[in-house]
C-alpha positions as CSV (number, residue, x, y, z in Angstrom):
1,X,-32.9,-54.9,-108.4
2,X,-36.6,-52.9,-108.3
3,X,-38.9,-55.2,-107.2
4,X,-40.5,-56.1,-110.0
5,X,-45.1,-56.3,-110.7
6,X,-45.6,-60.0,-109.7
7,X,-48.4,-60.6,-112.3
8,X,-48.2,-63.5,-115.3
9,X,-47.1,-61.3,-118.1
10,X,-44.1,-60.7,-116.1
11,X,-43.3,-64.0,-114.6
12,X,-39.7,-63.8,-116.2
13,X,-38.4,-60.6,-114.7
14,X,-40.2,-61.6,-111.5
15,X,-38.3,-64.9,-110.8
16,X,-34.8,-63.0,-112.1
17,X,-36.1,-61.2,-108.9
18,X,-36.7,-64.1,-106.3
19,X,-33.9,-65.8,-107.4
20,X,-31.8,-63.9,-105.1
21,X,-34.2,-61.5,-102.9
22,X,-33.0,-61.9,-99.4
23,X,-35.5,-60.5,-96.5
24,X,-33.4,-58.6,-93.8
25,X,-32.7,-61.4,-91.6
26,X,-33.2,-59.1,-87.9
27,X,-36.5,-58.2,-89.5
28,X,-37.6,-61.2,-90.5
29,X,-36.8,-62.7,-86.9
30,X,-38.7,-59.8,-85.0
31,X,-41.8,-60.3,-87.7
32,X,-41.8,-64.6,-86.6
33,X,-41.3,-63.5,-82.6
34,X,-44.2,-61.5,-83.2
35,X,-46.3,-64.4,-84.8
36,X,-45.3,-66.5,-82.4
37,X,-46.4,-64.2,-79.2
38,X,-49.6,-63.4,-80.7
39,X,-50.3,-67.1,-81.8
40,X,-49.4,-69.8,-79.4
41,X,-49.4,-73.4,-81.4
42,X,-49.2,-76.4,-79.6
43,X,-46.0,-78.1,-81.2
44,X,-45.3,-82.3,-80.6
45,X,-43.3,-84.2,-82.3
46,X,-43.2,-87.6,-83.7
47,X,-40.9,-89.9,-81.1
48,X,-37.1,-88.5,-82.2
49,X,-38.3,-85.9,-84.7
50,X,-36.9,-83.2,-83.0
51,X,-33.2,-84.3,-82.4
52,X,-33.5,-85.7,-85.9
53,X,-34.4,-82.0,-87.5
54,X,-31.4,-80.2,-84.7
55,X,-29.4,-83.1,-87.0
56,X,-30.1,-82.2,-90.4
57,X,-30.2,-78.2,-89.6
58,X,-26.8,-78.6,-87.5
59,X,-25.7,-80.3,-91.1
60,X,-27.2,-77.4,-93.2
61,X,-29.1,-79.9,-95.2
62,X,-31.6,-77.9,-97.4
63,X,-35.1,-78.6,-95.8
64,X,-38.3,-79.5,-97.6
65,X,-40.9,-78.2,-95.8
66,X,-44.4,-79.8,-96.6
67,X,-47.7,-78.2,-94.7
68,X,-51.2,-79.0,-95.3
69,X,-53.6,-76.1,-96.1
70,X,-56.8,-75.8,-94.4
71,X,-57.3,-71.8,-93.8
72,X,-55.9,-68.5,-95.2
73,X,-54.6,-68.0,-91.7
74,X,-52.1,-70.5,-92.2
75,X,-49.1,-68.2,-93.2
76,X,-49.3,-67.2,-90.1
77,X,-50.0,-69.6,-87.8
78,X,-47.3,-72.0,-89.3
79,X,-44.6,-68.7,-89.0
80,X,-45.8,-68.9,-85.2
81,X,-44.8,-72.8,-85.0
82,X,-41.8,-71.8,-86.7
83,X,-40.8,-69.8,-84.1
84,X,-41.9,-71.8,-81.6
85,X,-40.2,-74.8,-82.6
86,X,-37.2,-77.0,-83.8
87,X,-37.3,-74.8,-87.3
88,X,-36.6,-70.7,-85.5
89,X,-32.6,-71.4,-86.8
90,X,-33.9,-71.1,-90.7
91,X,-36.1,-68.7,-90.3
92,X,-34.8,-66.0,-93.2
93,X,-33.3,-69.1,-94.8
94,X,-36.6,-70.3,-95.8
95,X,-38.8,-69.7,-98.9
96,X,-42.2,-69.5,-98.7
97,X,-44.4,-70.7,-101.6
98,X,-47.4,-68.3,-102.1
99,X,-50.1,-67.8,-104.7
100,X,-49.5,-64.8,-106.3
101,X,-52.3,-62.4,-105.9
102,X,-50.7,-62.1,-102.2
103,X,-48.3,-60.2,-104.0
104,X,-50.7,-57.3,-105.4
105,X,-51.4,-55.1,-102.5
106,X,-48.3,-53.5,-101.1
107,X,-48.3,-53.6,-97.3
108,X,-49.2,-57.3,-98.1
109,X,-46.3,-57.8,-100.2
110,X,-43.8,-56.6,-97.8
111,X,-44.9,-58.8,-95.1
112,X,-45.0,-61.8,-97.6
113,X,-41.4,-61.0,-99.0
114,X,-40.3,-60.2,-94.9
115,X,-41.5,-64.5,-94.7
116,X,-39.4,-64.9,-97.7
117,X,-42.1,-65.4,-100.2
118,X,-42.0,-67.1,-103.8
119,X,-44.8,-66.5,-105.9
120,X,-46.7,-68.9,-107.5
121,X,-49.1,-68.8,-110.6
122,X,-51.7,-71.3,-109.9
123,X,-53.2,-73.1,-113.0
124,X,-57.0,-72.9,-111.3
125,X,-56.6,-69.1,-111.7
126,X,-55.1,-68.3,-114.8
127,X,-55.1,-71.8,-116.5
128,X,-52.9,-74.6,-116.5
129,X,-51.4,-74.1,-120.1
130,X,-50.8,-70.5,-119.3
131,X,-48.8,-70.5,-116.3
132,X,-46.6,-73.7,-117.5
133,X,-44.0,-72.1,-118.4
134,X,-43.8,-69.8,-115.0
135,X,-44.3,-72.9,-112.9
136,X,-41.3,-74.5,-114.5
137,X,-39.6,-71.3,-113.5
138,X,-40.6,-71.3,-110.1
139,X,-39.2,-75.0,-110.0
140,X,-36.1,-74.0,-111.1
141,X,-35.6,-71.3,-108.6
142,X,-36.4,-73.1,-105.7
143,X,-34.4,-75.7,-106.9
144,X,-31.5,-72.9,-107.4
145,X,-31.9,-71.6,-103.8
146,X,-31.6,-75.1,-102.6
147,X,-28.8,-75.9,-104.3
148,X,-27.3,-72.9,-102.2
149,X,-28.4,-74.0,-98.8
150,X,-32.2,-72.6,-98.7
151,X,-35.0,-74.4,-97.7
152,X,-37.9,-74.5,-99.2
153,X,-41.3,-74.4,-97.4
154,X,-45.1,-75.6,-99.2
155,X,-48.4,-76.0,-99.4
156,X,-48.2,-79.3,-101.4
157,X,-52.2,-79.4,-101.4
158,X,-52.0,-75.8,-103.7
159,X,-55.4,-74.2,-102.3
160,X,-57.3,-74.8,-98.6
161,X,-58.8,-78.1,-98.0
162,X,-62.7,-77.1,-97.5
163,X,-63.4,-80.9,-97.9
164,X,-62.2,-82.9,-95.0
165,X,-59.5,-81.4,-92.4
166,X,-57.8,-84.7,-91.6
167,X,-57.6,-85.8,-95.0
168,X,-54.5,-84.8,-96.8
169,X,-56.2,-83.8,-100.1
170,X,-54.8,-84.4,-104.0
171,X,-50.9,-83.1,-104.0
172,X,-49.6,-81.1,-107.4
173,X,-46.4,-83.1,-108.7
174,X,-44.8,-79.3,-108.2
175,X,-43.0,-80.5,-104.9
176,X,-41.5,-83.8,-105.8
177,X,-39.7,-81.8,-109.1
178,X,-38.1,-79.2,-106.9
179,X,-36.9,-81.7,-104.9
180,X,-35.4,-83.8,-107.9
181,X,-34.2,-80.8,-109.8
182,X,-32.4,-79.5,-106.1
183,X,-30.6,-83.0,-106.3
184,X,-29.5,-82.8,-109.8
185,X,-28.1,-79.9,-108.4
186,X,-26.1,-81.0,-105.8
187,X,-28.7,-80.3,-103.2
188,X,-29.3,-83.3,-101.0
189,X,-32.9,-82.2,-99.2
190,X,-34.4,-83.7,-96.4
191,X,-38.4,-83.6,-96.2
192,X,-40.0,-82.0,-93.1
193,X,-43.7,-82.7,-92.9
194,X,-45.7,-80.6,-90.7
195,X,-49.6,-81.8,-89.9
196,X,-51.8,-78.7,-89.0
197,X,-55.2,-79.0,-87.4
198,X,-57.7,-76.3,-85.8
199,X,-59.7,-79.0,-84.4
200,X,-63.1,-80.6,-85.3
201,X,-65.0,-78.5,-87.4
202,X,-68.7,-79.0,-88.4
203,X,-68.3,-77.0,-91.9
204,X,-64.3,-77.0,-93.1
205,X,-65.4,-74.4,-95.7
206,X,-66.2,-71.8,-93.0
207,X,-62.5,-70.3,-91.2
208,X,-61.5,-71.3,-88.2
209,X,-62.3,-68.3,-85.3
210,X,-59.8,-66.4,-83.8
211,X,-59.4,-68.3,-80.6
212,X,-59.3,-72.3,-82.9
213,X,-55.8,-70.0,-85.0
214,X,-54.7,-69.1,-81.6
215,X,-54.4,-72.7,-80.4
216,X,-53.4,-74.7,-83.6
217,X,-52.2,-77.8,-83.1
218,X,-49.2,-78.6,-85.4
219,X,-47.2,-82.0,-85.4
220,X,-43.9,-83.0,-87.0
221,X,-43.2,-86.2,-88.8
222,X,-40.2,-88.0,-88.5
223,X,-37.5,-86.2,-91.4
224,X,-36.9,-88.4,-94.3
225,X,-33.6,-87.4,-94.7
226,X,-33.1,-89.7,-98.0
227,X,-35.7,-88.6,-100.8
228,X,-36.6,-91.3,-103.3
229,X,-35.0,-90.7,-107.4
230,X,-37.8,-89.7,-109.3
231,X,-40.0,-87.0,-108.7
232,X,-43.6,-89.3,-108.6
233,X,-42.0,-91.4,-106.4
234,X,-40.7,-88.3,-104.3
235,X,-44.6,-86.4,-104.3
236,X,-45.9,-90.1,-103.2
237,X,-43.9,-90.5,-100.3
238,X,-44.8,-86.5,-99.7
239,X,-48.4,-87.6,-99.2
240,X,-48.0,-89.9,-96.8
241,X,-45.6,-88.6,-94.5
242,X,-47.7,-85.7,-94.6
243,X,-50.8,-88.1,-94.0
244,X,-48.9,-89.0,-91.0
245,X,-48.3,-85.9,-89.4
246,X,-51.6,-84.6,-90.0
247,X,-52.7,-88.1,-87.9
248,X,-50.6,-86.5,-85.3
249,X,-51.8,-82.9,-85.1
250,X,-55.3,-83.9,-85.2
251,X,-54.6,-86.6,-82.3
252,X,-52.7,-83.8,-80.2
253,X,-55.8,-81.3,-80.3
């Protein structure tokens, strides 16, 4: 299938599209090792996270990745910590949530799709009633691909927290509904939360420099491998393991 113009008016033909789009996996790999050589996290891990996420991925249980967003360098400093980490067996079994204006500019497209991007239409761009419909979409196909074995990787926050860095900030109900909708599939996902800091900074609006995105600090949670029933109760307990792990990347600076 031609990929198809990722822009509101076409948000049906679009997710026909990401329903299935696979990345070439060898690429995808190379694109990560990249990331990860030219970004070097520090990764730590909550006292038995790692065994517990070798567990679930040596289980192929469908992982829900949860990462808060603090700077438009993100995508690829967390790709780095992918690659550097517990998670480099998914990689290009992953999707990647992203706003969609990422998918406008070609070149930037391709390396977005190589991550195995999703596109999202964000209501604080083209208002909330408009892009209802597409967002129930995008729900559905996440909850499609991990239903088939995907995981499913998120910015739960929706936009970069310019407010306070250790503060998990207000999280969209989007994530706990792909999560319930993946179980009524037959999915049984197991929520990874990944804290991300860049270290103190006086102004959080301004971007972290070159050399604060070289040495990110990232932090993994203990895996809930047992989500809650209903999707509120799923996006709370989001939130606070994700609190948690943020705790723990700010502490490991």
């Amino acid at each position: 299938m031609e990929r198809p113009e990722v822009i509101l008016e076409n948000a049906d033909t679009v997710y026909d599209f990401y329903r299935d789009h696979q990345q070439n996996l060898l690429k995808a790999k190379a694109a990560y090792w990249l990331l990860g050589r030219r970004y070097r996290p520090r990764v730590a891990y909550a006292d038995g996270a790692r065994e517990k996420l070798r567990e679930l991925i040596s289980q192929r249980r469908p992982l829900l990745i949860a990462v808060n967003h603090l700077s438009h360098l993100d995508p690829y400093t967390v790709a780095a910590a992918a690659w550097r980490s517990a998670l480099r067996p998914v990689i290009g079994h992953t999707r990647v949530l992203a706003k969609d204006e990422l998918f406008i500019e070609p070149k930037l497209r391709e390396r977005i799709d190589m991550m195995g991007g999703i596109p999202v239409f964000r209501g604080k761009d083209h208002g909330v009633r408009a892009v209802n419909a597409a967002g129930q979409r995008m729900i559905d196909i996440c909850a499609e691909r991990m239903a088939r074995g995907d995981g499913v990787a998120v910015f739960p926050e929706g936009t970069c927290n310019d407010v306070d860095p250790t503060r998990v900030q207000t999280i969209g109900s989007g994530i706990g509904h792909i999560a319930f909708r993946a179980k009524k599939l037959g999915a049984n996902p197991a929520l990874v939360s990944l804290g991300l800091s860049y270290g103190p900074r006086p102004d959080p609006a301004v971007e972290p420099t070159k050399e604060e995105a070289y040495s990110a600090s990232f932090y993994f949670g203990m895996p809930v491998a047992e989500l809650p029933a209903k999707p509120a109760e799923i996006t709370r307990v989001v939130r606070d393991e994700l609190q948690d792990a943020l705790d723990g990347a700010v502490k490991a600076y």
